[in-house]
C-alpha positions as CSV (number, residue, x, y, z in Angstrom):
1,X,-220.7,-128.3,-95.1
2,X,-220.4,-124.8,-93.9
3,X,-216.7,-123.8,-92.8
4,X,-215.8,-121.4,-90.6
5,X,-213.2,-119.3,-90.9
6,X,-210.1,-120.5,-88.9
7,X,-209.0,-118.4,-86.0
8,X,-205.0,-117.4,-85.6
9,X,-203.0,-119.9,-83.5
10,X,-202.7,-118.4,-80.1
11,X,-199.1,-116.1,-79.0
12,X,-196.4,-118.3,-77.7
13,X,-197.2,-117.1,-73.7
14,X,-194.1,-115.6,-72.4
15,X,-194.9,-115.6,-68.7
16,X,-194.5,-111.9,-67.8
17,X,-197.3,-112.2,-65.6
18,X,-196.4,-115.0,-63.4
19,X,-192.7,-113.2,-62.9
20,X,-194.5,-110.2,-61.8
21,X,-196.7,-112.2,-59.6
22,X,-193.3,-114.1,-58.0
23,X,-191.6,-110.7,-57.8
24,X,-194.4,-109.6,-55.8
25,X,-195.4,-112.0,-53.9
26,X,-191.4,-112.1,-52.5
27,X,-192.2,-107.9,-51.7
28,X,-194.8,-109.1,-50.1
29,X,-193.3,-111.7,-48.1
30,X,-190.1,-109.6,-46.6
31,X,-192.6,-106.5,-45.5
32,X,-194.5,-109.7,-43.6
33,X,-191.6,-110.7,-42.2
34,X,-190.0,-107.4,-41.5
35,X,-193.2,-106.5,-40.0
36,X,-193.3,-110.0,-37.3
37,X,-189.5,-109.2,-36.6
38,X,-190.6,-105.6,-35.7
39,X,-193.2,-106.9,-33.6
40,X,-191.3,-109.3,-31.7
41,X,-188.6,-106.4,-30.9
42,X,-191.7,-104.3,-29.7
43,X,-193.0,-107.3,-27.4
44,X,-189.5,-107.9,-25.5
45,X,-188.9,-104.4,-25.2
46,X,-192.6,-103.6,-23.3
47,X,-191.8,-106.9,-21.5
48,X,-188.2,-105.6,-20.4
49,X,-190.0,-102.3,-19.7
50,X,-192.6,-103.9,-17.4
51,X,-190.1,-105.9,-15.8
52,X,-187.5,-103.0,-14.7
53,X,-190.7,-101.1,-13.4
54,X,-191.8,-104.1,-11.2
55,X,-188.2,-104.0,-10.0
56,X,-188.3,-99.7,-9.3
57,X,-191.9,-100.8,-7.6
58,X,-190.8,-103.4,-5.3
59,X,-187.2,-101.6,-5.0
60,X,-189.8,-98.7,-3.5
61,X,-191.5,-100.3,-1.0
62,X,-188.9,-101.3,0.6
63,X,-187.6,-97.9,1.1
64,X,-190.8,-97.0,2.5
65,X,-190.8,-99.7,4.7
66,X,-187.4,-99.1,5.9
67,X,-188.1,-95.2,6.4
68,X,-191.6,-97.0,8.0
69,X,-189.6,-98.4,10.4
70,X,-187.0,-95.3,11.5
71,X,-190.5,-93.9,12.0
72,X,-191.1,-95.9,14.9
73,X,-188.0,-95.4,16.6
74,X,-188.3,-93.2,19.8
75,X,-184.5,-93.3,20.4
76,X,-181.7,-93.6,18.2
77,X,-181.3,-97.6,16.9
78,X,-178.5,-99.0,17.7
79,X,-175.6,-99.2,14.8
80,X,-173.5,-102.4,14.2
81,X,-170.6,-103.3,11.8
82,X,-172.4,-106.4,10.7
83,X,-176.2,-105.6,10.3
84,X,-177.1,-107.5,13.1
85,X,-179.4,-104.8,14.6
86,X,-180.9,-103.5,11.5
87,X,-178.8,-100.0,11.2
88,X,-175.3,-100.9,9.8
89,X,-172.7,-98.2,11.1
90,X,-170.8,-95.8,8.1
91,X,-168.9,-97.8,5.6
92,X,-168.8,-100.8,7.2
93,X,-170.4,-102.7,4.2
94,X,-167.4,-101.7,2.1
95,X,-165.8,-104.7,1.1
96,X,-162.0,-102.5,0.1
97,X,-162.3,-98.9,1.7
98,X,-158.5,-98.4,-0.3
99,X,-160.3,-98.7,-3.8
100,X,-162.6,-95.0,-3.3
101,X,-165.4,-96.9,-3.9
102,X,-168.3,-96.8,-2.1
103,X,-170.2,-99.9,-0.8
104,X,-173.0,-100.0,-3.1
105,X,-171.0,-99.5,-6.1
106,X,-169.0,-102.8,-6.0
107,X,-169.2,-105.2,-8.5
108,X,-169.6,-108.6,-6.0
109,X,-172.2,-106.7,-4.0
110,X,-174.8,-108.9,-5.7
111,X,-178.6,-111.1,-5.1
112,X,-176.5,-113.5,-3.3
113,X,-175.1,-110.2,-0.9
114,X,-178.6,-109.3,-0.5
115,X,-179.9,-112.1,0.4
116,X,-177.9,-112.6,3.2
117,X,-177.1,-109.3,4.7
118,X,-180.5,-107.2,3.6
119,X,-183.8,-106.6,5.5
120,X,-186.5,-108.2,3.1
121,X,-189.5,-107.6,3.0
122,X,-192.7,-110.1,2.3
123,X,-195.9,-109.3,0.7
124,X,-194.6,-108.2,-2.9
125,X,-196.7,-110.6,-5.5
126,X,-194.7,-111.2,-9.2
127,X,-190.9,-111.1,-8.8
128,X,-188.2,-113.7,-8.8
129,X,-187.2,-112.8,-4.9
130,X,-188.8,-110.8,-2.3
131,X,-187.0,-106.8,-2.3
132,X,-184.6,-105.8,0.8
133,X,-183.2,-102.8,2.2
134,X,-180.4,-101.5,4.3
135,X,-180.2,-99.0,6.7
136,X,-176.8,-97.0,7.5
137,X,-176.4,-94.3,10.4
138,X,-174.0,-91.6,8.4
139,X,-174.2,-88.9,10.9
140,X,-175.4,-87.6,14.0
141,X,-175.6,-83.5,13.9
142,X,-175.8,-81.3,17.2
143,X,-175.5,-78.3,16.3
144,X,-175.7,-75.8,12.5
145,X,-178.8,-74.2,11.4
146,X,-182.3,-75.0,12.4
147,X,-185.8,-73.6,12.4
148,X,-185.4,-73.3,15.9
149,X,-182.6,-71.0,15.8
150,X,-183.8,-67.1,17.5
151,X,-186.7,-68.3,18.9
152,X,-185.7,-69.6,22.0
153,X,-186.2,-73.1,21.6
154,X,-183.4,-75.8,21.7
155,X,-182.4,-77.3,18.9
156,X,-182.2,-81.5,18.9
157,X,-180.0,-83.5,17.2
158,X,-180.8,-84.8,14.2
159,X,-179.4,-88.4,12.7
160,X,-178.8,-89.4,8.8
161,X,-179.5,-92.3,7.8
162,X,-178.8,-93.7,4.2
163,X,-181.4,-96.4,3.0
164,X,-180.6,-98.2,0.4
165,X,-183.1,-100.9,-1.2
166,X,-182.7,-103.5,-3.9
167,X,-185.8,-105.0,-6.2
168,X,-185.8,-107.7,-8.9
169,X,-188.4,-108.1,-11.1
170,X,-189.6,-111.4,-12.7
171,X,-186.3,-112.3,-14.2
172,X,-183.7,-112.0,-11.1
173,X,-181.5,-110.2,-13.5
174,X,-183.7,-107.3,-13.5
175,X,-182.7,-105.4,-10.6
176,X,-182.8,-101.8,-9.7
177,X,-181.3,-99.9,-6.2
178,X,-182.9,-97.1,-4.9
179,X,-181.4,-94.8,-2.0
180,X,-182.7,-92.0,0.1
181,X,-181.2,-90.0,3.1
182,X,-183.8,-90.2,5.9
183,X,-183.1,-87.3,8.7
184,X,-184.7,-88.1,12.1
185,X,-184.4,-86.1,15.7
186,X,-184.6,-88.9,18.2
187,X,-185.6,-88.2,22.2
């Protein structure tokens, strides 16, 4: 019978390699999750994004419908202290004319304020409620500079209007108020 020579008992295993692999498995697993969180954040801010541009949109059209509208007027509209024929007369929205604040800048001028007292208008597709607007005569001028002025011509009188118009996006807390000054000479 033939022996063979007998090999060294194997190293005591001190398991270096399976710490390393826990160590960097656990690397591994915070970029991972650093990585989701980062994507998340991305997500709701391009949905935030989206949503405050859907507002500015429908905010939009209802200025131009609003300035649509003074468009069609062959006489000056008339101005009310309540709304009730579209064109609200100066500052009579303001809820405290003693604070020096104007209308539009008061906290309890809200969706529910809108609702009720703002021209909507229908048609916009994707947000909460549809957008609205309001019209306010400022000023009626007679006289100043014109084009007209030297060449003979009389000058008209031209009326300032202040439109304001409030959209909401797909979350009704998403809202955005856009305002122009519309200038129109009446007959």
């Amino acid at each position: 019978m033939q022996k063979y020579p007998q090999s060294p008992l194997p190293r005591q295993q001190s398991g270096a390699i399976l710490v390393f692999c826990l160590v960097f498995l656990s690397i591994l697993t915070v970029m991972g999750t650093s990585g989701m969180e980062t994507t998340v954040l991305e997500e709701r801010m391009s949905s935030n994004m989206r949503d405050h541009t859907l507002a500015f949109q429908s905010a939009e059209s209802a200025l131009k419908n609003a300035e649509a509208w003074l468009l069609t007027q062959t006489t000056v509209p008339i101005v009310s202290g309540d709304g009730s024929t579209r064109v609200w007369s100066e500052n009579s929205m303001d809820p405290s004319a003693a604070d020096g604040k104007y209308w539009w800048d008061h906290s309890n001028i809200d969706g529910a304020w809108w609702g009720t007292n703002a021209d909507a208008i229908a048609g916009v597709a994707g947000v909460s409620s549809q957008p609205g607007y309001v019209i306010e005569e400022y000023r009626t001028v007679d006289s100043g500079e014109s084009l007209a002025t030297g060449s003979g011509e009389t000058p008209r009188s031209r009326t300032f209007h202040r439109i304001t118009a409030r959209g909401v996006g797909v979350n009704p807390n998403t809202a955005v108020r856009v305002q122009s000054t519309f200038v129109q000479s009446y007959n």
